[in-house]
C-alpha positions as CSV (number, residue, x, y, z in Angstrom):
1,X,236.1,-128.4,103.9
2,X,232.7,-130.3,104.6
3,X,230.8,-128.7,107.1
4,X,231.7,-128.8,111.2
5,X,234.9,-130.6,111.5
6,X,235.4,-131.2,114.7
7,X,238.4,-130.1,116.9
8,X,239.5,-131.1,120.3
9,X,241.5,-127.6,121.6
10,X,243.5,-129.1,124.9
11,X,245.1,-125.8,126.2
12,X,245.3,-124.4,130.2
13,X,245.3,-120.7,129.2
14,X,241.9,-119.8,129.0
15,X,242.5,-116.6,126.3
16,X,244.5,-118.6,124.2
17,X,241.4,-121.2,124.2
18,X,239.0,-118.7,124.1
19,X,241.0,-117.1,120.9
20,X,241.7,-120.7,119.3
21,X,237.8,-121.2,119.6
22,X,236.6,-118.3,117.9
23,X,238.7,-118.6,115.1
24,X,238.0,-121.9,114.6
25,X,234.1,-121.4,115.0
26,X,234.2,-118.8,111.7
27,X,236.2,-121.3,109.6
28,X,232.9,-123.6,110.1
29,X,234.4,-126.2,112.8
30,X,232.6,-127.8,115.4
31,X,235.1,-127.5,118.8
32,X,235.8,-128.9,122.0
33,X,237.8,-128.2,124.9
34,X,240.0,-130.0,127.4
35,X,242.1,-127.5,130.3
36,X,245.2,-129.5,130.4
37,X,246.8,-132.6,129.2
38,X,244.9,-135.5,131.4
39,X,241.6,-134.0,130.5
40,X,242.3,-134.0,126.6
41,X,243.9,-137.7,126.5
42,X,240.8,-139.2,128.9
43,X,239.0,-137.6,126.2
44,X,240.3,-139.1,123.3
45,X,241.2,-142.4,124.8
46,X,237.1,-142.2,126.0
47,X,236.1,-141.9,122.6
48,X,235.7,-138.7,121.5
49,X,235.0,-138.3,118.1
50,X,237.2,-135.7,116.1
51,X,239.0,-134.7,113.3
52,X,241.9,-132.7,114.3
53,X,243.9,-132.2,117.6
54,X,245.4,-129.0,119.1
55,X,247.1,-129.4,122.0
56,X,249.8,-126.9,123.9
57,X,252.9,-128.7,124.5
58,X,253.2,-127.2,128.2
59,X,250.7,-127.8,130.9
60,X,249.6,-129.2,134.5
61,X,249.1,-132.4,135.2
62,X,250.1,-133.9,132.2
63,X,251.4,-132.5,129.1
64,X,251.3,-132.2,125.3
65,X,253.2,-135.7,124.9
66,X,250.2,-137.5,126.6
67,X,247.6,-135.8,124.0
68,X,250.0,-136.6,121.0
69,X,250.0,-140.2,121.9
70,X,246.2,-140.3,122.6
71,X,246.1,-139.2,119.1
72,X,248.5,-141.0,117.9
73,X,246.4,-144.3,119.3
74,X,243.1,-142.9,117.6
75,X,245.0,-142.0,114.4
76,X,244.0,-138.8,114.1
77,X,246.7,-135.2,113.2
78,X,247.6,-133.9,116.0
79,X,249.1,-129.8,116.0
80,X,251.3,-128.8,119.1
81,X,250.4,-125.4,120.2
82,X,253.4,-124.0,121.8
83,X,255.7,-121.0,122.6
84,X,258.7,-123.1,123.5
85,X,259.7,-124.7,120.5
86,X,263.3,-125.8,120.0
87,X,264.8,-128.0,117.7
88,X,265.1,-131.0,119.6
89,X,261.7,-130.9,121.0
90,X,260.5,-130.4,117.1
91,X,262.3,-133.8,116.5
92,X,261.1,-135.5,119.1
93,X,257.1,-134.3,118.5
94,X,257.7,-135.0,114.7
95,X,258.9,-138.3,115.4
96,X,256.5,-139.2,117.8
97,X,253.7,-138.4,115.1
98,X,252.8,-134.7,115.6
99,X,251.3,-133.6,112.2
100,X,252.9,-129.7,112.3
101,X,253.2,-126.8,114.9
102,X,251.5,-123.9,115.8
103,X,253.8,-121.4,117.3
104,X,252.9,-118.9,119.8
105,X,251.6,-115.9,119.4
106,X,249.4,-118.0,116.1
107,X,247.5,-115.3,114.0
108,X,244.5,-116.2,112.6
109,X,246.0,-116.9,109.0
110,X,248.4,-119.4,111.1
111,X,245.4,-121.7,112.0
112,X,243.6,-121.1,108.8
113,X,247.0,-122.6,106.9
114,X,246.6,-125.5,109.9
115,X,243.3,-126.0,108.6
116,X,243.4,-125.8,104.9
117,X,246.4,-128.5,105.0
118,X,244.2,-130.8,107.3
119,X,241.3,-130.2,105.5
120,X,241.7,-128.3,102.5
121,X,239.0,-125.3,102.7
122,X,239.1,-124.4,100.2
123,X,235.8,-122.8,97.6
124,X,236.5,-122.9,93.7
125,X,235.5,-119.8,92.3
126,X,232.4,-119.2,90.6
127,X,232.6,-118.7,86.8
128,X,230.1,-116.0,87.2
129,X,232.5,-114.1,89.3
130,X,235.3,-113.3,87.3
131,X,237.1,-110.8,89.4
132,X,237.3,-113.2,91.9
133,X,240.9,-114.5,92.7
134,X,240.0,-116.9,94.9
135,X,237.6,-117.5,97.7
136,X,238.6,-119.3,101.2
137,X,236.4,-120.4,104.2
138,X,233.3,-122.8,104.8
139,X,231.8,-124.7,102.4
140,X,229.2,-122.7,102.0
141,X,230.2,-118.9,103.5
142,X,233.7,-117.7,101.8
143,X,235.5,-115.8,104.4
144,X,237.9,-113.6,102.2
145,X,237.9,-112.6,98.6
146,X,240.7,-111.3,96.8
147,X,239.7,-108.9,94.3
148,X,242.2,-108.7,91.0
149,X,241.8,-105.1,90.6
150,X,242.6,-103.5,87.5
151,X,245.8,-102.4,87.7
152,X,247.7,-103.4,84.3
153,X,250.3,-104.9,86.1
154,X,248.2,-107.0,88.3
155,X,246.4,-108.1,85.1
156,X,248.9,-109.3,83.7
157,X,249.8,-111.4,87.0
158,X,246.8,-112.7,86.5
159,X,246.7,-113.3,82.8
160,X,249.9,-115.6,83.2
161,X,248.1,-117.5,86.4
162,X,245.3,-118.5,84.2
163,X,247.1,-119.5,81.2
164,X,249.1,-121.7,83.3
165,X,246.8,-123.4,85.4
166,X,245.5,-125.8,82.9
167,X,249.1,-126.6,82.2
168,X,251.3,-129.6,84.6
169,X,254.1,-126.5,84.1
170,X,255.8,-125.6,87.3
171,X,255.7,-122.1,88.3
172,X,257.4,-119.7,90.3
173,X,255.4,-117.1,92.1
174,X,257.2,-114.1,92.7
175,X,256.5,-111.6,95.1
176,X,257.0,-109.0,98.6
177,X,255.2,-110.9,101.6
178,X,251.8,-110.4,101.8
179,X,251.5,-110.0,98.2
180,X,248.6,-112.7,97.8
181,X,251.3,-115.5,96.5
182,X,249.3,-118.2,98.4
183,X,246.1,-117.0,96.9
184,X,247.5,-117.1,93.6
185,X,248.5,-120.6,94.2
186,X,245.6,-121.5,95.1
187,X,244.2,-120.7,92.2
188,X,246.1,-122.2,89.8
189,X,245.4,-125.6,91.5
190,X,241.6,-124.7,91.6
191,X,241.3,-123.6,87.6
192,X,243.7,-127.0,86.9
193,X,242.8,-130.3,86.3
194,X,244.1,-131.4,89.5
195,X,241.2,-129.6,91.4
196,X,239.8,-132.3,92.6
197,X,243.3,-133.2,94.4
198,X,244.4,-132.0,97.6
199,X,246.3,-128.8,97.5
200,X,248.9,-129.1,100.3
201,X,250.6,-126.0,101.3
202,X,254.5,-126.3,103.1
203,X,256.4,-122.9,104.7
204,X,259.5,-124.4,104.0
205,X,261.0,-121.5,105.8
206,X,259.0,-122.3,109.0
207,X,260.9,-125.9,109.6
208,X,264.1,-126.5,111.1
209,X,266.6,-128.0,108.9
210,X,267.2,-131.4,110.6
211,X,263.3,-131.4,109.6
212,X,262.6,-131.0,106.6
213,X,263.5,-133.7,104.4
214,X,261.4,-136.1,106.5
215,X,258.5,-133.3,106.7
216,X,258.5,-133.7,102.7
217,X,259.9,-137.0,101.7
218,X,258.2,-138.8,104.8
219,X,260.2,-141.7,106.8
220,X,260.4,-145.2,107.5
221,X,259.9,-146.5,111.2
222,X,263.6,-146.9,112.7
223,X,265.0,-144.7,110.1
224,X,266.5,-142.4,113.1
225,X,266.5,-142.6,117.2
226,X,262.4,-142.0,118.3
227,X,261.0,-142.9,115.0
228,X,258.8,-145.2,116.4
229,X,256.7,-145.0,112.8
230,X,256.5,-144.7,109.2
231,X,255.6,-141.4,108.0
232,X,254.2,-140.4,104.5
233,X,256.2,-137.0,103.3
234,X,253.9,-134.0,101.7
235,X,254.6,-135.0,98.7
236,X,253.1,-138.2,99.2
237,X,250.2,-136.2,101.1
238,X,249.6,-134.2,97.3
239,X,249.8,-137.1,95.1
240,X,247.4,-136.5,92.6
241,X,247.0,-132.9,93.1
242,X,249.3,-129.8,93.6
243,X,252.4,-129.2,96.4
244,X,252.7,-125.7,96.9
245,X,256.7,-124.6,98.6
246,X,256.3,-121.7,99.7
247,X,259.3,-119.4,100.8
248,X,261.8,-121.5,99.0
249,X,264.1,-119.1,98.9
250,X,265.1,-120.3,102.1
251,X,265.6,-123.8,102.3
252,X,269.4,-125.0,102.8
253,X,271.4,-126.0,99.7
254,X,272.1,-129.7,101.0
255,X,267.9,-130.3,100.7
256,X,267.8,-128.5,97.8
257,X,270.3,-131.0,95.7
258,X,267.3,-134.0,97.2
259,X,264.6,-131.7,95.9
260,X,265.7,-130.9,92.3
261,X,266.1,-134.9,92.0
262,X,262.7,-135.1,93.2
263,X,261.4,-133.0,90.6
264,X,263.4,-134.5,87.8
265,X,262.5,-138.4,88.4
266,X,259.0,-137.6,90.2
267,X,259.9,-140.0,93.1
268,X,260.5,-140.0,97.0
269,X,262.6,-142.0,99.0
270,X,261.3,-141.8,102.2
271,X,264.6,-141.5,105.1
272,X,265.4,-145.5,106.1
273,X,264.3,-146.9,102.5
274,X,265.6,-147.2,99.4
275,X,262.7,-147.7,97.1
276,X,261.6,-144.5,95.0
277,X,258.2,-143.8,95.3
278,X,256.5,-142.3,92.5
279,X,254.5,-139.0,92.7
280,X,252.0,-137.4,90.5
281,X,252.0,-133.9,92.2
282,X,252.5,-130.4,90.5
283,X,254.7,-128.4,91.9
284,X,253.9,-124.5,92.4
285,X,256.7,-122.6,94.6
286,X,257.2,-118.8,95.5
287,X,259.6,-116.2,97.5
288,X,259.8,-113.2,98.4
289,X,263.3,-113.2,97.3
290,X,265.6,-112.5,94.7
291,X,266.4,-115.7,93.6
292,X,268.5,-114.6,90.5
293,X,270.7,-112.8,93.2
294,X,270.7,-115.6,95.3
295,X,272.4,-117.6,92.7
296,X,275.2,-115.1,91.8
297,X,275.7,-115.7,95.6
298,X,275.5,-119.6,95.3
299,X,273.0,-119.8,98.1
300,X,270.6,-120.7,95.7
301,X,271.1,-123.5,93.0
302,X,271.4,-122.5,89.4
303,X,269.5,-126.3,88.4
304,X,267.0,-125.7,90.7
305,X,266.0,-122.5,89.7
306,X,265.7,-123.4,86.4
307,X,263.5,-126.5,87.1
308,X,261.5,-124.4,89.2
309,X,260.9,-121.4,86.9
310,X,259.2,-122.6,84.1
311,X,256.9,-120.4,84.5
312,X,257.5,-117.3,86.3
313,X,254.7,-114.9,88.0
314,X,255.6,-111.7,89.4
315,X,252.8,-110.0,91.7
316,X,253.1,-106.7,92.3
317,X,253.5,-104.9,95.4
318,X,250.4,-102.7,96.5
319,X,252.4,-99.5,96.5
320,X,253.1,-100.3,92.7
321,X,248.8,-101.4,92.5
322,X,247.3,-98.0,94.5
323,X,244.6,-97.3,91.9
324,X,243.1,-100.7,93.2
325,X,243.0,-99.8,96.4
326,X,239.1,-98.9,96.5
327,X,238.3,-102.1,95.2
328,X,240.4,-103.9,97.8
329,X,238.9,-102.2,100.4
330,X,235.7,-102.6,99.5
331,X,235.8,-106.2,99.2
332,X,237.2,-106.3,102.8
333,X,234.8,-104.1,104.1
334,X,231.9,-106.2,102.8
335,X,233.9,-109.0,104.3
336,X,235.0,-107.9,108.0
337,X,231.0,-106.8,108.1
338,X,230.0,-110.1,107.6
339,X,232.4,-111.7,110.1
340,X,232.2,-109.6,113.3
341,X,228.3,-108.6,112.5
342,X,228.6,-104.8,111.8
343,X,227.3,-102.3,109.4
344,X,230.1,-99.9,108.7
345,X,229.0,-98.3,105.6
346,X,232.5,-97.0,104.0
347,X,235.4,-94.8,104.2
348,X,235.2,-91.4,104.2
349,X,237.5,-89.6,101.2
350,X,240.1,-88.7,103.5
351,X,240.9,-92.1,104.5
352,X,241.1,-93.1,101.3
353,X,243.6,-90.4,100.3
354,X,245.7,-91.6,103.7
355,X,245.4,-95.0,101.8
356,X,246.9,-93.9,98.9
357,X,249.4,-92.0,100.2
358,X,250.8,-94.9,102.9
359,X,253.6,-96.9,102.0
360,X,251.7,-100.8,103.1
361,X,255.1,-102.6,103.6
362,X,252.7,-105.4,104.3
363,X,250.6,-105.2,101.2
364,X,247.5,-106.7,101.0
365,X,247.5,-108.6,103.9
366,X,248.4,-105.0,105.6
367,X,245.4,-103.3,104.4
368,X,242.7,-106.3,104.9
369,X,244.3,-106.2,108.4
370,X,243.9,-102.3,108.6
371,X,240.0,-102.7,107.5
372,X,239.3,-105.4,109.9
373,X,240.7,-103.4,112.6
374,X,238.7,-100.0,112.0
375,X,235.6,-102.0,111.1
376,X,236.0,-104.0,114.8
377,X,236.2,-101.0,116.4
378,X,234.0,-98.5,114.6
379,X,231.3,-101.1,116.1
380,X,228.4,-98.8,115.2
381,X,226.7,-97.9,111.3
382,X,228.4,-95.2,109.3
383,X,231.2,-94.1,107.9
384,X,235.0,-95.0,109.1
385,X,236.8,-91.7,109.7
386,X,240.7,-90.7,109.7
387,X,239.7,-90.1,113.5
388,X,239.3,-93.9,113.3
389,X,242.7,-94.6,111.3
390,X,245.7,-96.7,113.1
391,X,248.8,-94.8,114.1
392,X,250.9,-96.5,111.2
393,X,248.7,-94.2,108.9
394,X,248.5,-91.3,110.9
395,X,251.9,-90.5,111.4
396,X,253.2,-87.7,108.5
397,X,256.2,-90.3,107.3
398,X,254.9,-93.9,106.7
399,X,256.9,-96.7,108.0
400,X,259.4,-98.0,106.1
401,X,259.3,-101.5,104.1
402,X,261.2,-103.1,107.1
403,X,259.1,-101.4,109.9
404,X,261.1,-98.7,111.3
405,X,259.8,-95.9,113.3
406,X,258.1,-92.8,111.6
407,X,259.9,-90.1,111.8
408,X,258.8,-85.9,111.9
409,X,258.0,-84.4,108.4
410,X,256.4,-81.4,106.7
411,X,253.1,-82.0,104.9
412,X,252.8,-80.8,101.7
413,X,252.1,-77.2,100.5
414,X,248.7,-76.5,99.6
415,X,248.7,-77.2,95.6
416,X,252.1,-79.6,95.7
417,X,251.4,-82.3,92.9
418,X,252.8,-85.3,95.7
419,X,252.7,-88.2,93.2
420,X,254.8,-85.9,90.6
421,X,257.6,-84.9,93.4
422,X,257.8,-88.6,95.1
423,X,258.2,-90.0,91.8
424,X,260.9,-87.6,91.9
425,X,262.6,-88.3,94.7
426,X,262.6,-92.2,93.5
427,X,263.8,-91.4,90.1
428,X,266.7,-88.9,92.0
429,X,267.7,-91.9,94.5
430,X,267.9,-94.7,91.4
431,X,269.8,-92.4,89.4
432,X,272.5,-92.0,92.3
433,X,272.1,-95.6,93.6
434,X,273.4,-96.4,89.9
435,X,276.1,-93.8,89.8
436,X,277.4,-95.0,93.5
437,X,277.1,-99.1,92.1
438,X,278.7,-98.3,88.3
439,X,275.8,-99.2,86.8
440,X,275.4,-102.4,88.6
441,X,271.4,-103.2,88.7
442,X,272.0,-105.9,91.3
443,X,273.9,-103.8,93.5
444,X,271.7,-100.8,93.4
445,X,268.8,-102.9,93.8
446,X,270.7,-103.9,97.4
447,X,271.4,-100.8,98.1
448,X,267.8,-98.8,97.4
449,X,266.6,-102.3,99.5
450,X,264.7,-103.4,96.1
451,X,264.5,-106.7,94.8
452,X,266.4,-106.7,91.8
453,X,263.1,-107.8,89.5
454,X,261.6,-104.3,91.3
455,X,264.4,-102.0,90.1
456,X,264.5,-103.8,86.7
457,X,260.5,-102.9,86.4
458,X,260.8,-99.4,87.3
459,X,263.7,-98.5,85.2
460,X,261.9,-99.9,81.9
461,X,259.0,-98.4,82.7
462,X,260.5,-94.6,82.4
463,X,262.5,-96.1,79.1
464,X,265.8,-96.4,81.1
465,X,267.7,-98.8,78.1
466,X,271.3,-97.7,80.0
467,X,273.5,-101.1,80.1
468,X,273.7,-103.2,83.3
469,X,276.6,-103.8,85.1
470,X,275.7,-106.6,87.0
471,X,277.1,-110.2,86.0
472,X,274.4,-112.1,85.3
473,X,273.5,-113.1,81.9
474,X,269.9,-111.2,81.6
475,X,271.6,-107.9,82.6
């Protein structure tokens, strides 16, 4: 992103346009305000030059509508902030020439994803900087760096990233949430040929169904009641560079038949046409799920997995990464420091051993949230402290992957080897997990609440060659 792009925020609550404004400010934008709806379209209508609109949907005087069509007039993307979405007011703001939605509470990754599709901020990496993943932020300040690490499973990850990205392959990024599977995305399209292009991201499990084959394949004016203009699709919007689908794991099986064409005779037809309109876009998608499963289930199609996983990247949890944790952390130190203007100086030993010893059900996005939030609050120079940990790593029992409640445990005797008797426990609940399934992989990997890939992983790596069960052809 070139330097201060300017944003109109039009938005009566105060915090959330306080909020809005500060995040905005670190990603390098120039902003502006407007307290309602009358105020932000006399604005626009009067001239005010912008790049990007964010307006709240409800508010006094006059509402979100009234700043959509101001934009509309000036031609300029307009987001609709709001906490009261529903499908039909999604149809109507999409049809009306709203460029996305930003739901209510928004995090800060929310409206860096608003503004990297708008945008694209986006920093290649430096070839003097080969750890780097991938940088993001301003032009010329990169607000988060994603260490590789040296974990050999993580290397790995990232051998296959680069050996694909000078490729047109599609791949399929596998991986828990929080995992870094935009990041790696990124860098694919950064280290391609198509890095010059326009890297458009979609959450394909973030619009409604009625949506999203317009949201892709774009429109035609009249197509459907309110469309009162042609729309390009994102497709259209990454011609010439990459399209990057996330979650598809969750996209409904009627849109997935219309992608998989897509794919095979690189062409859109826009809903209310019948032309085909070629595309020169590489496509990159990723899950969190177990799409190999999904198919056994048929809610995911056998075609389209195939076309999708040409080549396939699994990243690994961080639980399955811990020896990189230091480096992780110390690249997010260096970074929260430089954001919020403080000089925390490390971590003491014993939060790194509470590291370590945490489950992070939200992986790296977990811990750079965990640093942030000690380094905000430590506030003066030194050393963060377990005094200064979050509850989540205080408690004895971590929370489990879906977020349940700690519950009351013993700490370990003085002298326990911990990593020898939780590895253990895991290899004690596998082995009956199998016995209770027949041998089933897929089954037990339901069961244990593993994706099946994760099960697969740790049983070769302590040399389990016992036949699978399960029905699908790789057993």
């Amino acid at each position: 992103m070139t330097e201060h792009k300017r944003v109109l925020i039009v938005e009566d609550d105060d915090t959330v346009r306080r909020t809005l404004e500060r995040v905005l400010k670190r990603e390098g934008c120039e902003v502006f305000e407007a307290r309602d709806g009358q105020e932000g379209a006399e604005r626009l209508d009067g001239g005010l030059a912008v790049d990007l609109v964010i307006t709240d949907l409800k508010m006094p005087r006059a509402d979100g509508r009234a700043v959509l069509a101001a934009g509309v007039r000036r031609q300029l993307p307009v987001v609709i902030l709001t906490g009261y979405a529903t499908v039909e007011t999604a149809v109507e703001m999409m049809h009306n020439g709203a460029a996305t939605f930003l739901m209510k509470p928004f995090n800060p990754d929310s409206v860096r994803g608003i503004l990297e599709g708008s945008f694209g901020i986006i920093r290649r990496p430096a070839a003097t900087a080969p750890t780097a993943l991938v940088v993001r932020g301003t032009a010329h300040k990169p607000q988060e760096v994603v260490p590789t690490g040296e974990n050999p499973r993580f290397l790995a990850a990232k051998e296959n990233l680069e050996s694909a990205a000078d490729s047109e392959a599609t791949v399929l990024i596998l991986g828990e949430s929080g995992t870094g599977k935009e990041l790696a995305a990124r860098m694919i399209h950064n280290f391609s040929p198509r890095a010059g292009g326009r890297f458009v991201a979609v959450n394909c499990g973030a619009i409604p169904e009625q949506l999203i084959e317009s949201e892709l394949f774009g429109h035609k004016k009249g197509a459907f009641t309110d469309a009162t203009q042609s729309r390009t699709g994102r497709f259209q919007d990454a011609d010439g560079g990459t399209i990057f689908l996330d979650e598809i794991g969750d996209t409904p099986l009627a849109f997935q038949v219309k992608l998989l064409r897509v794919l095979e005779e690189r062409a859109v037809v826009p809903l209310g046409e019948n032309t085909p309109k070629p595309i020169d876009v590489r496509v990159i998608a990723a899950t969190h799920r177990d799409l190999r499963a999904m198919v056994d289930e048929s809610k995911f199609r056998l075609d389209l997995f195939h076309r999708l996983n040409v080549v396939d990247v699994h990243l690994p949890a961080l639980r399955d990464r811990r020896s990189d944790i230091p480096l992780l952390v110390e690249q997010f130190l260096r970074s929260a420091n430089e954001r919020h203007g403080r000089s925390v100086t490390g971590l003491t030993e014993g939060v790194l051993a509470a590291f370590d010893a945490y489950g992070w059900p939200g992986n790296i996005r977990e811990l750079a949230n965990v640093v942030e939030r000690m380094v905000v609050l430590k506030r003066t120079r030194g050393e963060v402290t377990v005094a200064d940990l979050p509850p989540q790593l205080t408690s004895r029992t971590p929370p489990s992957r879906a977020g349940g409640a700690a519950g009351p445990s013993i700490l370990p005797a003085e002298g326990l080897d911990l990593r020898k008797d939780l590895a253990d426990r895991e290899d004690a609940l596998i082995d009956q997990a199998l016995e209770r399934t027949r041998g089933n992989r897929n089954a037990a990997a339901h069961l244990l609440g593993l994706n099946r890939t994760t099960l697969v992983e740790k049983l070769r790596r302590r040399g389990d060659k016992s036949d699978d069960k399960s029905s699908d052809p790789e057993g």
